[in-house]
C-alpha positions as CSV (number, residue, x, y, z in Angstrom):
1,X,258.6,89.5,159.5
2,X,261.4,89.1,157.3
3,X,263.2,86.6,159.7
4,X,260.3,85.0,161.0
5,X,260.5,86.5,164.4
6,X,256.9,87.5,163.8
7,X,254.5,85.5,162.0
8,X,252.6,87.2,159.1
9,X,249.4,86.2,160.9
10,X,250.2,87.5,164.4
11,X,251.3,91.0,162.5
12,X,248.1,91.3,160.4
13,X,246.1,90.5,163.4
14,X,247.6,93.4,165.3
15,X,244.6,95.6,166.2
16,X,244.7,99.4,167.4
17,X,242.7,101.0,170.0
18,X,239.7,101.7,167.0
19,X,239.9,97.7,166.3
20,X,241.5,98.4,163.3
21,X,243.5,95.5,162.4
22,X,247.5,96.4,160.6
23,X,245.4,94.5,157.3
24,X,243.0,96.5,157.6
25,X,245.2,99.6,157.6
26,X,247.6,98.5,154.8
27,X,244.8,97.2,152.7
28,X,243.1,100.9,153.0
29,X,246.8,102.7,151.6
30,X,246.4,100.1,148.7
31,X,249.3,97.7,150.4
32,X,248.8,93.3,149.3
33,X,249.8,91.7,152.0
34,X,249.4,88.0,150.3
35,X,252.9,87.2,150.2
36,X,253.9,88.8,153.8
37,X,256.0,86.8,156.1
38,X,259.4,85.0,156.5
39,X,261.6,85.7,153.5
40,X,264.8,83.0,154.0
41,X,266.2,83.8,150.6
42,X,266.6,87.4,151.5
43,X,268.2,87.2,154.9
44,X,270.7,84.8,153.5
45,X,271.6,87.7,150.8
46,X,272.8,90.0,154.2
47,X,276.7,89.4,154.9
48,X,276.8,92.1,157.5
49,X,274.6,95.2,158.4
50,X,275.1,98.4,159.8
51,X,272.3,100.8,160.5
52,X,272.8,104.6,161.4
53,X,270.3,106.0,163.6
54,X,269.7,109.6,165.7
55,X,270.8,109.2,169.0
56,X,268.1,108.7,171.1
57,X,269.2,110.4,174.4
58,X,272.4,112.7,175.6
59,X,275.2,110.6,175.7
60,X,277.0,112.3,173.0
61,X,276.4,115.9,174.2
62,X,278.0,114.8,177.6
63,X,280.7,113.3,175.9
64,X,281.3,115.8,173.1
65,X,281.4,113.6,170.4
66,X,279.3,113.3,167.2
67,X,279.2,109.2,166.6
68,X,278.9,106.3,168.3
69,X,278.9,102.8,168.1
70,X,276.1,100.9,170.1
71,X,277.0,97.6,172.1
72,X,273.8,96.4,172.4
73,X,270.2,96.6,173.0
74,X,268.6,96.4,176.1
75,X,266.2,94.2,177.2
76,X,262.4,95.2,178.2
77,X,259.1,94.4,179.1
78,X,255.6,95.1,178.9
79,X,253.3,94.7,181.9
80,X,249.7,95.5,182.5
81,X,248.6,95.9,185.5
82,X,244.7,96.5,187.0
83,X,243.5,98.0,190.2
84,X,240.2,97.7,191.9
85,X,238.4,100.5,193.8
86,X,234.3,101.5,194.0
87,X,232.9,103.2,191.7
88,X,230.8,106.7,194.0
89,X,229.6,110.4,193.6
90,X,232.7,112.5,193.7
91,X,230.4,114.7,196.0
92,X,228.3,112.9,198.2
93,X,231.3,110.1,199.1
94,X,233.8,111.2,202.0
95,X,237.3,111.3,201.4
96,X,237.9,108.9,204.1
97,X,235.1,105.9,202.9
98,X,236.4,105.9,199.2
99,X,238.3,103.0,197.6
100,X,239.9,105.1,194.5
101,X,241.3,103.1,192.1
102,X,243.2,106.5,191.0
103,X,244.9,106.8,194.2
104,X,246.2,103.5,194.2
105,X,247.6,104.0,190.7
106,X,249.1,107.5,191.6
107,X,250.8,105.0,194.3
108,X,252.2,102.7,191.4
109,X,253.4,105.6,189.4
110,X,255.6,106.9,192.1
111,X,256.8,103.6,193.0
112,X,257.7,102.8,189.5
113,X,259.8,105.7,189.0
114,X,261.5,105.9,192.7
115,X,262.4,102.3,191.9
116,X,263.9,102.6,188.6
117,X,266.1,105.6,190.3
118,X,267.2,102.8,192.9
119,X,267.9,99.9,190.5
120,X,269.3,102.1,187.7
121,X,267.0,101.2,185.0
122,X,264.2,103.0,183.6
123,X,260.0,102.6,183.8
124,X,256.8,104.2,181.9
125,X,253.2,104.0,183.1
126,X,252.5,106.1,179.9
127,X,249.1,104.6,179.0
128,X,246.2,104.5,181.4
129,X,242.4,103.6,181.3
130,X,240.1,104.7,183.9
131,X,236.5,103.4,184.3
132,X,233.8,104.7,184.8
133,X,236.3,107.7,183.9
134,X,233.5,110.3,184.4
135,X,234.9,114.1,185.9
136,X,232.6,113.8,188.9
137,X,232.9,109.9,189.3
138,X,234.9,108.1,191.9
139,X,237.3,105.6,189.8
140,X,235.9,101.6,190.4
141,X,239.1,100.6,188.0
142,X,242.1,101.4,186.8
143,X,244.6,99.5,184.2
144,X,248.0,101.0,183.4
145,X,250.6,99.9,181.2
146,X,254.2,99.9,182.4
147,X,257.0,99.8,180.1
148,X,260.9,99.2,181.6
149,X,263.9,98.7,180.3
150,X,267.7,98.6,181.8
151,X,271.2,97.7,180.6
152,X,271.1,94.1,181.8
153,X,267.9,92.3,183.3
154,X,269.0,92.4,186.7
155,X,267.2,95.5,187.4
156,X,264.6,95.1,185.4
157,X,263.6,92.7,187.4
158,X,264.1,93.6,190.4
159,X,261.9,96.8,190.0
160,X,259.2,94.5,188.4
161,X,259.4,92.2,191.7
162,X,258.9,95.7,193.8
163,X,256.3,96.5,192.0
164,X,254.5,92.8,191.5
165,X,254.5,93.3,195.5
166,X,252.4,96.8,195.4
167,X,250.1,95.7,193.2
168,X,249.2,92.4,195.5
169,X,248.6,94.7,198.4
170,X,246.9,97.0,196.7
171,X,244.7,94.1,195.6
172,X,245.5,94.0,192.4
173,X,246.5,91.8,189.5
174,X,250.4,92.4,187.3
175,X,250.6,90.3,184.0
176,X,253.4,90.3,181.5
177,X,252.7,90.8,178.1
178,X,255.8,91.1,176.3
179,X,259.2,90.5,176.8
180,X,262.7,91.5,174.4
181,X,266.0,89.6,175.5
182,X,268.7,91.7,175.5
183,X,270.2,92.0,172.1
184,X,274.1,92.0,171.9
185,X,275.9,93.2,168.8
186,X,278.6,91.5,167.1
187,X,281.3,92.5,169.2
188,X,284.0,91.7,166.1
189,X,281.9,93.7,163.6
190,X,281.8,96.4,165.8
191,X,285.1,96.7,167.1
192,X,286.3,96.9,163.1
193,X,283.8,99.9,162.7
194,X,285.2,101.5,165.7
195,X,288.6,101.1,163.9
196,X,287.3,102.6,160.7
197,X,285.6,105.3,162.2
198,X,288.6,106.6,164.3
199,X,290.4,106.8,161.2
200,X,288.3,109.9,160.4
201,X,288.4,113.7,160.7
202,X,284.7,113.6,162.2
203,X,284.8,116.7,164.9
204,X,282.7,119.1,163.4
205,X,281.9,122.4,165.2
206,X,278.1,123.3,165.8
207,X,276.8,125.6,163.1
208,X,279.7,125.6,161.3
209,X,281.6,123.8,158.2
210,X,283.0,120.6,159.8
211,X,287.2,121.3,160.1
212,X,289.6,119.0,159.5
213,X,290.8,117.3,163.0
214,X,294.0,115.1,163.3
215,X,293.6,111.4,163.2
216,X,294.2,109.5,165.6
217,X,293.5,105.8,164.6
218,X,292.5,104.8,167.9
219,X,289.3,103.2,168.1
220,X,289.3,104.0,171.9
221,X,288.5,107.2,171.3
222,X,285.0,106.3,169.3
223,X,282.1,106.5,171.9
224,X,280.1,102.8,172.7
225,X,276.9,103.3,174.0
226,X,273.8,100.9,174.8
227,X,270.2,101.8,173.1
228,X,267.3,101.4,175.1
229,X,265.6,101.5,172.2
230,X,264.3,98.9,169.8
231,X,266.0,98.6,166.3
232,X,266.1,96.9,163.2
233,X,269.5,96.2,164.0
234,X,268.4,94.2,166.8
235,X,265.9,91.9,164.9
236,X,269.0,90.8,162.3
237,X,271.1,90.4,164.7
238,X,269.0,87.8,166.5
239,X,268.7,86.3,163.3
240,X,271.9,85.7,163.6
241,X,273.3,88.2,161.1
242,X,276.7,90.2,162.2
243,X,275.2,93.5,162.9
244,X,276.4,96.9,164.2
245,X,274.8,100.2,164.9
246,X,276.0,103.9,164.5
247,X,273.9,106.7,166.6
248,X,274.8,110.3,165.1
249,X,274.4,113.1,168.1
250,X,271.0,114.5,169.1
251,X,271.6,117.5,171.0
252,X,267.8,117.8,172.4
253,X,267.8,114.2,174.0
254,X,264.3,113.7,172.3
255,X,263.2,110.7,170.6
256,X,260.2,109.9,168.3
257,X,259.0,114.0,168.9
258,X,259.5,116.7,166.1
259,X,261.8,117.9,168.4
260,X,264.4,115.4,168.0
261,X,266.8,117.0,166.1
262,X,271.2,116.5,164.8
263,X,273.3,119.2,163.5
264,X,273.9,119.0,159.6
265,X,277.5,118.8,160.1
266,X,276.5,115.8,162.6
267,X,274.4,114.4,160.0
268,X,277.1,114.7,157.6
269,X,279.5,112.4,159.7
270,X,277.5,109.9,160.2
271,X,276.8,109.3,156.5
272,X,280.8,109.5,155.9
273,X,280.9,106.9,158.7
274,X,278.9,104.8,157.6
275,X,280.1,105.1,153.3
276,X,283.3,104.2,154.9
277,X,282.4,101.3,156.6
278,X,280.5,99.8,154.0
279,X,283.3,100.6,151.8
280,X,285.9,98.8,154.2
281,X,283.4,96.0,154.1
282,X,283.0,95.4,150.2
283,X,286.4,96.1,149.9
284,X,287.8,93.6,151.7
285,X,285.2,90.7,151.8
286,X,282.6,91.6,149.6
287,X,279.7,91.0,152.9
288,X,278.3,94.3,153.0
């Protein structure tokens, strides 16, 4: 809300799957949400930003490296998507007279993931209602969720138009229901922390006090990946704020789980990364 990219309203309004509303929620932990919303004043005290983040995937364990520097953020979409079948007795009704919505949603699952194989993007059905949803029940609806995202929006949408095509056949219905443009980061900002980073002896050994390794001052040699993740990076930075990102290793690949996990030594670099970029910053233009 701080840059307006969300109204106060529309985020107060937001309502769980309970009904409780996020005013609700922060009102209960003793949160005032009267002044809420835009704050210009602030986001015109932000020169520059960097955030450092846990890697969230296995890039760095493929490339053996403990930092990167993130290009950008992908773009994605949210979609829901509703299928019809007839509600019957799971006993009395023969396999070959039921309409099952399940079994046309076990068809959109499989399509969704075989088509973001193909088109080199990624899809989620990872939320699912099923009416009358009873164990001995034949299924007279089902509504997913599907949730893709890709490096560019070619693919995106070209696994969305596949599946928009599946859904129609199966007699369905496919509406969008959100929608992040893909989020560049400031390409200058970033290429300057690359420089500052490869100036750094940041090659530490797993489970062991990070050694000294030789500088090399290239900034080649720093890792750039995309996130296919959502950051606060990427709402400043379509506010229009020179942004840049650092993602610290994550050996397990897992995001968002207690099993998402960095190496101390790991950890350790990225805050020396990051001191030292904020450091170049103030030092030489006072924007940090």
């Amino acid at each position: 809300m701080l840059t307006g990219a969300m109204t106060a309203d529309r985020a107060l309004g937001l309502r769980d799957d309970t009904g409780l509303t996020m005013a609700d929620a922060l009102a209960s932990a003793g949160q005032d949400t009267e002044h809420f919303g835009a704050d210009p004043e602030a986001l015109a005290r932000v020169g520059s930003f960097i955030e450092l983040h846990v890697e969230q995937g296995r890039g760095l364990i493929d490339l053996d490296a403990p930092i990167a520097v993130a290009s950008d953020i992908w773009p994605h979409g949210r979609w829901r998507i509703d299928l019809p079948g007839e509600a019957n007795h799971a006993g009395s009704t023969r396999m070959q007279d039921r309409r099952d919505a399940m079994v046309s949603l076990a068809d959109l699952v499989l399509a969704a993931r075989d088509g973001a194989l193909r088109h080199h993007c990624v899809a989620t059905i990872g939320k699912i209602a099923i009416v009358p949803g009873g164990v001995n029940a034949i299924a007279s609806h089902a509504t997913a969720w599907l949730d893709s995202r890709g490096p560019h929006d070619l693919p995106v949408h070209a696994l969305v138009d596949e599946l928009q095509a599946l859904v129609e056949d199966l007699g369905g219905q496919m509406a969008q229901e959100s929608r992040t443009a893909p989020t560049p980061l400031d390409k200058a900002l970033s290429a300057r922390v690359r420089g500052v980073i490869a100036g750094l002896p940041l090659r530490p050994d797993h489970g062991a006090e990070r050694r000294n390794a030789e500088r090399t001052d290239d900034h080649e040699n720093v890792p750039v990946l995309g996130s296919g993740a959502g950051h606060d990076a990427g709402i400043l930075a379509s506010a229009g704020i020179p942004t840049a990102m650092l993602f610290v290793r994550n050996p397990t690949g897992i995001s968002h789980s207690p099993a998402e996990f960095a190496e101390r030594a790991d950890c350790h670099a990225g805050v020396e990364a990051l001191a030292a970029c904020l450091t170049d910053l103030a030092g030489s233009d006072g924007e940090a």
